[in-house]
C-alpha positions in Angstrom: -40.7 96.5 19.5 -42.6 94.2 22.0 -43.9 90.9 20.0 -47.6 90.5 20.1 -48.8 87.1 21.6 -50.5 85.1 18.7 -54.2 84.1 19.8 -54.9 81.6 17.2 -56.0 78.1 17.5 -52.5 76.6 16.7 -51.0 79.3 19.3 -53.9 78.2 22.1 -53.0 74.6 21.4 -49.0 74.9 21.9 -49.8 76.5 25.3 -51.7 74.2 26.4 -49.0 71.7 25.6 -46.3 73.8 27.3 -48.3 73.7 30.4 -49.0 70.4 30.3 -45.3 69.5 30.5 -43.6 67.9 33.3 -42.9 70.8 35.9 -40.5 71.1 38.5 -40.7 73.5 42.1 -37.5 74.3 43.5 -36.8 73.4 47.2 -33.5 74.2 47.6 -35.2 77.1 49.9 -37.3 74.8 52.5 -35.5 75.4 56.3 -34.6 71.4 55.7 -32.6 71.8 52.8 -30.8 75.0 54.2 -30.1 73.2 57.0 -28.8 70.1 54.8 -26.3 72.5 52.8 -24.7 74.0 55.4 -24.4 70.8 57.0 -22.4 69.7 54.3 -20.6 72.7 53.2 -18.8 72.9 56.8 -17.7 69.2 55.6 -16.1 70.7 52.6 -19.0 70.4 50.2 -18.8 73.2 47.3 -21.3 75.0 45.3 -22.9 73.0 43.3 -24.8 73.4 39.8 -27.5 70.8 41.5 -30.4 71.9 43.5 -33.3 70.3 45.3 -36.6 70.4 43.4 -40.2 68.4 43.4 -40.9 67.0 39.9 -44.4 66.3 38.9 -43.9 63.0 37.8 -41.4 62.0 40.0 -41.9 63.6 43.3 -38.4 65.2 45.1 -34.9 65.1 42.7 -32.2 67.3 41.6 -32.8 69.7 38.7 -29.8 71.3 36.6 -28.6 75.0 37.1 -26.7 74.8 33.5 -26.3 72.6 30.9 -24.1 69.6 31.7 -22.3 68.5 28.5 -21.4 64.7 27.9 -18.5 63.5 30.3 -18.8 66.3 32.1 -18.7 66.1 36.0 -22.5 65.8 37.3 -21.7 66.3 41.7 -18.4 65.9 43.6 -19.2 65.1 47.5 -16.2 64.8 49.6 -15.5 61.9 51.6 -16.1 63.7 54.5 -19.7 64.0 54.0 -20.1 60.4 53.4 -22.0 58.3 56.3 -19.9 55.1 56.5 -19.0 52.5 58.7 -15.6 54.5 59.8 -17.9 57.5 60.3 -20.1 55.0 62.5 -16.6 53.4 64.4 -14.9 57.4 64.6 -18.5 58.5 66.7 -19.7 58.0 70.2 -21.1 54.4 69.1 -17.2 53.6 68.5 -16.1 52.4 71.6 -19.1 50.5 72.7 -19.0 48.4 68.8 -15.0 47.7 69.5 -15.7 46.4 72.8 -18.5 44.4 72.1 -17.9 40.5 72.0 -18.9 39.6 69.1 -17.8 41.9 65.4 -21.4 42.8 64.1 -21.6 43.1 60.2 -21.1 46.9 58.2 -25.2 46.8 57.6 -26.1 46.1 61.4 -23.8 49.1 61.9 -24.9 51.7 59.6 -28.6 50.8 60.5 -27.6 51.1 64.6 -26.3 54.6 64.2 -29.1 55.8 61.9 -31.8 54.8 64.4 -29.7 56.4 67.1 -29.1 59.6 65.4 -32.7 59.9 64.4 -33.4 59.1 68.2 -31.3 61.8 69.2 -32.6 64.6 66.9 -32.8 67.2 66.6 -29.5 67.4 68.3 -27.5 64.9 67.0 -24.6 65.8 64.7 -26.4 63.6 61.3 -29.9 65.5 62.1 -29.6 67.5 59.2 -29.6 64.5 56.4 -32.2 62.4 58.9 -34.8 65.2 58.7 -34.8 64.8 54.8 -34.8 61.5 54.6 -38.3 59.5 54.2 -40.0 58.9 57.3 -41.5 55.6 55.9 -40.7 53.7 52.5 -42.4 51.7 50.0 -40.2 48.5 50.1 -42.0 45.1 50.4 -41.1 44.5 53.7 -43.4 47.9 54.6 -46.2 46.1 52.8 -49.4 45.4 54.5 -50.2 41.5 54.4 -53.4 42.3 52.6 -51.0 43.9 49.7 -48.4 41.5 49.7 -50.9 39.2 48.7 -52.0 41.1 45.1 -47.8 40.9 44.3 -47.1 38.9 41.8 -46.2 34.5 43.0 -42.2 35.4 43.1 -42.4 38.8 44.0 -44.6 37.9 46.6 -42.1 34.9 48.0 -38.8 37.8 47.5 -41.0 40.3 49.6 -42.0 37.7 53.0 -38.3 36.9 52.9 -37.4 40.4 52.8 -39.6 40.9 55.5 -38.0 37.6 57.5 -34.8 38.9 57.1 -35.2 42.2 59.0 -37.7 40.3 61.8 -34.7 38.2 61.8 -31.9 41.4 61.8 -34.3 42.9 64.5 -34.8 39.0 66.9 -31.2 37.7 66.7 -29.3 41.2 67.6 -31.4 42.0 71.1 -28.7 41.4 73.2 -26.6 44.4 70.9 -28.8 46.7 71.4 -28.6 46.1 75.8 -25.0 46.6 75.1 -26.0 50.2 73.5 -28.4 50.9 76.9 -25.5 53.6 77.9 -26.2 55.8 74.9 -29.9 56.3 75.4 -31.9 57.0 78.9 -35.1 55.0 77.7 -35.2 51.1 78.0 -33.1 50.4 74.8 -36.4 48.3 73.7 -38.4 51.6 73.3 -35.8 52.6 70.9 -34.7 50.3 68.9 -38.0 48.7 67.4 -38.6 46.5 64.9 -40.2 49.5 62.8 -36.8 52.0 64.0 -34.7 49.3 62.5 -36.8 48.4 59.4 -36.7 52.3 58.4 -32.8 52.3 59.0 -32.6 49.1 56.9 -34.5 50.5 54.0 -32.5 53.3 54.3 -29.3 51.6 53.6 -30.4 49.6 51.4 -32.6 52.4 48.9 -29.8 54.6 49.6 -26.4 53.8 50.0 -24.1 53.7 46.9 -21.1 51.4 46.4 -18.1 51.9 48.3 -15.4 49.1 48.8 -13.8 49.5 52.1 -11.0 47.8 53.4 -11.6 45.0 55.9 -11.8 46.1 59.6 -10.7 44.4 62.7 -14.1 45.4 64.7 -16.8 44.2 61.8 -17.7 41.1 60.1 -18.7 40.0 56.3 -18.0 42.7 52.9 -18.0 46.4 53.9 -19.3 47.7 50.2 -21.9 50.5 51.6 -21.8 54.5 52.0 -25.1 56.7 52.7 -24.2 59.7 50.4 -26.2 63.0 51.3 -27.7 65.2 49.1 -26.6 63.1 46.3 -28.9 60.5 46.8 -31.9 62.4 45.6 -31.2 61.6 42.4 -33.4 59.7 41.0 -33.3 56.6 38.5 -33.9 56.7 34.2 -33.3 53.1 32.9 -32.6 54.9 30.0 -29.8 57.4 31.4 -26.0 56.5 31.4 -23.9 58.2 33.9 -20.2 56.8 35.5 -20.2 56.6 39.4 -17.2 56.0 41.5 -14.9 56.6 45.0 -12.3 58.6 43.3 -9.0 58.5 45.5 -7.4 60.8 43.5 -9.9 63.7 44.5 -11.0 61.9 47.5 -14.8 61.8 47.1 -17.9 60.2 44.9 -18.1 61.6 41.9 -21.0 60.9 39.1 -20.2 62.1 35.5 -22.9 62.1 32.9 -22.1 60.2 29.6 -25.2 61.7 27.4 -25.4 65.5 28.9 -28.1 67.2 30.9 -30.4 70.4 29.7 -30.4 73.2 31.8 -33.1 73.3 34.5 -34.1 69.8 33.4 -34.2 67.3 36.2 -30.4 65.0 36.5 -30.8 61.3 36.9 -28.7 58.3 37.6 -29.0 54.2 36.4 -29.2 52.1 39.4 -28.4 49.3 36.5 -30.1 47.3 33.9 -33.0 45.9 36.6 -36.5 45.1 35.5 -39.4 46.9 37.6 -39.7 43.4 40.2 -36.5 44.0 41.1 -36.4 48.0 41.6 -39.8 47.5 43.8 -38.2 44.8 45.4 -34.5 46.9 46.3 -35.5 50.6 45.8 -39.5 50.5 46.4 -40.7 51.7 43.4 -41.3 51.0 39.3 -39.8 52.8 36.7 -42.4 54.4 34.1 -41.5 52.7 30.3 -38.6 50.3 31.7 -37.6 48.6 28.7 -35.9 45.8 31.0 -39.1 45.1 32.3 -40.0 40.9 32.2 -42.8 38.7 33.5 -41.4 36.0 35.3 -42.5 32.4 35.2 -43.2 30.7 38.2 -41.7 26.7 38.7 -44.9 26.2 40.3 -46.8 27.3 37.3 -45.1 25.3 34.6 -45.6 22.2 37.5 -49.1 23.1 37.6 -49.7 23.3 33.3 -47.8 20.3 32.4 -48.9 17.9 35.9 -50.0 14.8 33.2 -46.0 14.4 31.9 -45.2 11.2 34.2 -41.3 12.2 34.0 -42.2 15.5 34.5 -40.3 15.7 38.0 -37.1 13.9 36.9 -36.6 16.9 34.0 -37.2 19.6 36.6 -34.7 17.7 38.7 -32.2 17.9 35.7 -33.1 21.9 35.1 -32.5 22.6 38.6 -29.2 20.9 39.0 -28.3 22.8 35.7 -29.6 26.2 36.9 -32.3 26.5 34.6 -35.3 27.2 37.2 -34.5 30.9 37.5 -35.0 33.7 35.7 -37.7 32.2 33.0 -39.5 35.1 31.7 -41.2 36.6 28.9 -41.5 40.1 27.5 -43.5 41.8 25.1 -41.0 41.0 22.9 -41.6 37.2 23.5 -40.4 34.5 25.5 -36.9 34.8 27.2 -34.1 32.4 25.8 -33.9 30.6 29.3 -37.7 30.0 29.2 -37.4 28.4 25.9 -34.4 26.5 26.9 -36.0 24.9 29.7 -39.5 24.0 28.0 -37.6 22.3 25.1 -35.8 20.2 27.7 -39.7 19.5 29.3 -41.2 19.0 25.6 -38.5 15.8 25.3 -39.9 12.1 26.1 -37.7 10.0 28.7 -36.3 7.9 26.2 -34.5 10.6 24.6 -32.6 11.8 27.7 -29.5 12.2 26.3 -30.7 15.1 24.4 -31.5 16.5 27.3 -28.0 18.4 27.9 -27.7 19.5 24.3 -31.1 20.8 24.2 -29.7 23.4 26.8 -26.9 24.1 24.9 -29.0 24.9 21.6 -29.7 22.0 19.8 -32.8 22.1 17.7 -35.9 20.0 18.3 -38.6 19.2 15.5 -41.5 21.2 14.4 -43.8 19.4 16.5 -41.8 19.8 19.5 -41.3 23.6 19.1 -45.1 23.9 18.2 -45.4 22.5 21.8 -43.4 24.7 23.3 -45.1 27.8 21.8 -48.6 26.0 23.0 -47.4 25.7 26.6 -46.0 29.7 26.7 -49.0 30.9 25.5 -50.8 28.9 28.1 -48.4 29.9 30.7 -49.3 33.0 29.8 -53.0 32.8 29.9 -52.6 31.3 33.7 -50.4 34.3 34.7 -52.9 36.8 32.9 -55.8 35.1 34.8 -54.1 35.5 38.1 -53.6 39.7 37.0 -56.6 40.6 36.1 -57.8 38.6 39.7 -55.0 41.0 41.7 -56.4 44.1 39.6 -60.2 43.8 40.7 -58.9 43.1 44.3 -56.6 46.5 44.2 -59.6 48.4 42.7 -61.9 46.8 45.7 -59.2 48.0 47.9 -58.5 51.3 46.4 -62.9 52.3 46.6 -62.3 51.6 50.3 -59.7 54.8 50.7 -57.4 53.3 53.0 -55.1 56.0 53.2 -52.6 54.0 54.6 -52.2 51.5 52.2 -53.1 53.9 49.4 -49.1 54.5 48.1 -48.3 50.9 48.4 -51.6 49.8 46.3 -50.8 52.4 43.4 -47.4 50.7 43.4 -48.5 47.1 43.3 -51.2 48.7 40.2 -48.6 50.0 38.0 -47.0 46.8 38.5 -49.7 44.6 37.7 -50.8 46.9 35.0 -47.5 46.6 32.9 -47.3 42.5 33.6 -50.5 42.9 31.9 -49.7 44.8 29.0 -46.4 42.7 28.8 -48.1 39.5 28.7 -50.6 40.7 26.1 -47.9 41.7 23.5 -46.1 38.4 24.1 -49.5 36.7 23.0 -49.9 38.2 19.9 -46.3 37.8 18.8 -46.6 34.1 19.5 -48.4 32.5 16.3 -49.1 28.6 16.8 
């Protein structure tokens, strides 16, 4: 007997929930994705109970085609299907790398052979994982300046010298690419670009997982990198614990899942304990409910509060030499322990310098003094709020003018801002003077 469907309020209202879940389209049937399979499989890649699918919330990942119970092996990809520097030195770059006069590092490498490939496509042998790869990212170093500028004062330093360092990859590697003039029939300038190698850079370094390799005649500097089709579209849970390793024994990466996986529920992976600065500032994105998630204080800032203390730069001097200038932050659990450290270091007169040391090793300080240190962190924090809510009315301004091309990159730098502000609001009411 065929069950009636209940038509009450309490029915009406659990549907509407249902549907309002997160939902998931599979992809696995899109001519890119065939193409990307097949690819693999004539490397040796099996079945697998992974399949490509677009998530509501998080855009493309992998979903589940069973249950995957705890420990249980999440995806197996074979060596062979792994894009590394031996692939790179095996290919039709190999020769011209080997005989080149100086040994260019594993990154340079990896980034040469994916601009070439994607220059060569459709037809060249990698065209099936370039065509799924993005065709632009949201690191920093794709940032307009306009955005840059809303990033927070130390994100906003990390993400110019990102940028330097692939001008920089790009300037001082020139005469390389002339060497490489054989392999393509337009000037080598038209073809290796500052944006070709940016997007190759990013690539490697959104993508690649870990992979010691063993030191090579023809390269220079750690060779640590592999570009893993079809298992990089997994995406990263802060929350999710998985174990990821080369295993020689079966002679490919392998990801296991600690905790288990529903069936038909999206798979995830932990790119490690990293708070949502440093995911924008490696991976290009924030992670939604990150409990690593800091604001971090700024030397500059705590220069700026505390400018009237006439010894002020000799106990800077001191925290810097100890390595106590980094990493100062607060949560919305409070301030960090570092931050603390440091301002009870700053809160000590000059006379009492041999304090200074024990101070950073624990020692307590009076009431008074921690009193001041609890005044200055909730000034700190006011400063840094001030400066948020600034950047936030400036990415709204943007944001009304629908600049579709910076559009993806403001929402980023929003959430961003939007979380340092609820994070700093949370640390203010925990702190009572």
């Amino acid at each position: 007997m065929k069950r009636k469907r209940p038509n009450g309020r309490v029915a009406r209202k659990r549907r509407r929930k249902r549907n309002s879940q997160l939902q998931s389209v599979s992809v696995c049937h899109q001519a890119s994705y065939v193409r990307l399979m097949r690819f693999l499989n004539r490397k040796g890649f099996a079945s697998t109970i992974l399949q490509p699918a677009h998530f509501s919330d998080t855009g493309r990942g992998l979903k589940t085609l069973k249950t995957i119970k705890p420990g249980h092996l999440l995806i197996h990809l074979p060596q062979s299907c792994l894009l590394t520097t031996t692939t790179v030195l095996n290919s039709y770059l190999g020769p011209l790398i080997k005989s080149w006069r100086s040994r260019p590092s594993p990154l340079l490498v990896l980034c040469v052979f994916l601009v070439l490939e994607r220059h060569r496509s459709p037809f060249s042998e990698w065209y099936p994982y370039i065509d799924v790869l993005p065709a632009t990212y949201t690191c920093p170093v794709y940032f307009a300046d306009d955005v840059i500028e809303l990033l927070p004062s130390l994100v906003q330093r990390q993400a110019l010298e990102q940028r330097t360092l692939v001008q920089e990859l790009h300037a001082s590697n020139q005469p390389f690419f002339k060497w490489l003039q054989p392999l393509v029939v337009e000037p080598v300038e038209e073809v290796f670009t500052f944006e070709a190698l940016r997007w190759a850079w990013c690539t490697v370094n959104t993508r690649s997982v870990f992979m010691p390799h063993a030191p090579c005649q023809f390269l220079s500097g750690q060779d640590v990198c592999a570009l893993a089709p079809f298992l990089d579209l997994l995406n990263h849970r802060p929350d999710v614990q998985v174990l990821a390793n080369f295993n020689s024994a079966t002679g490919g990466y392998e990801i296991k899942s600690i905790s288990g996986i529903g069936c038909y529920q999206q798979a995830f992976i932990n790119y490690g304990s990293h708070d949502n600065q440093r995911l924008l500032l490696e991976y290009g994105f924030i992670a939604a409910n990150n409990p690593h998630s800091v604001v971090y204080v700024d030397t500059d800032l705590i220069c700026k509060v505390l400018h009237k203390d006439n010894s002020l730069h000799q106990k800077i001097k001191f925290l810097k030499q100890n390595e106590f200038l980094c990493n100062l932050t607060v949560s919305s659990e409070g301030p960090g322990w570092r931050l603390m450290a440091a301002l009870r270091v700053l809160s000590l007169p000059q006379t009492q310098f041999g304090l200074w040391k024990a101070v950073l090793l624990g020692q307590c300080l009076s009431e008074e003094q921690e009193r001041w240190c609890v005044q200055t962190i909730r000034s700190l924090c006011v400063q840094i709020l001030q400066d948020t809510d600034r950047a936030l009315e400036k990415i709204s301004h943007l944001l009304q003018l629908r600049d579709e091309s910076l559009n993806e990159q403001l929402d980023i730098v929003l959430a961003l801002r939007q979380e340092e502000k609820s994070i700093l609001g949370k640390c203010l009411e925990i702190i009572i003077l």
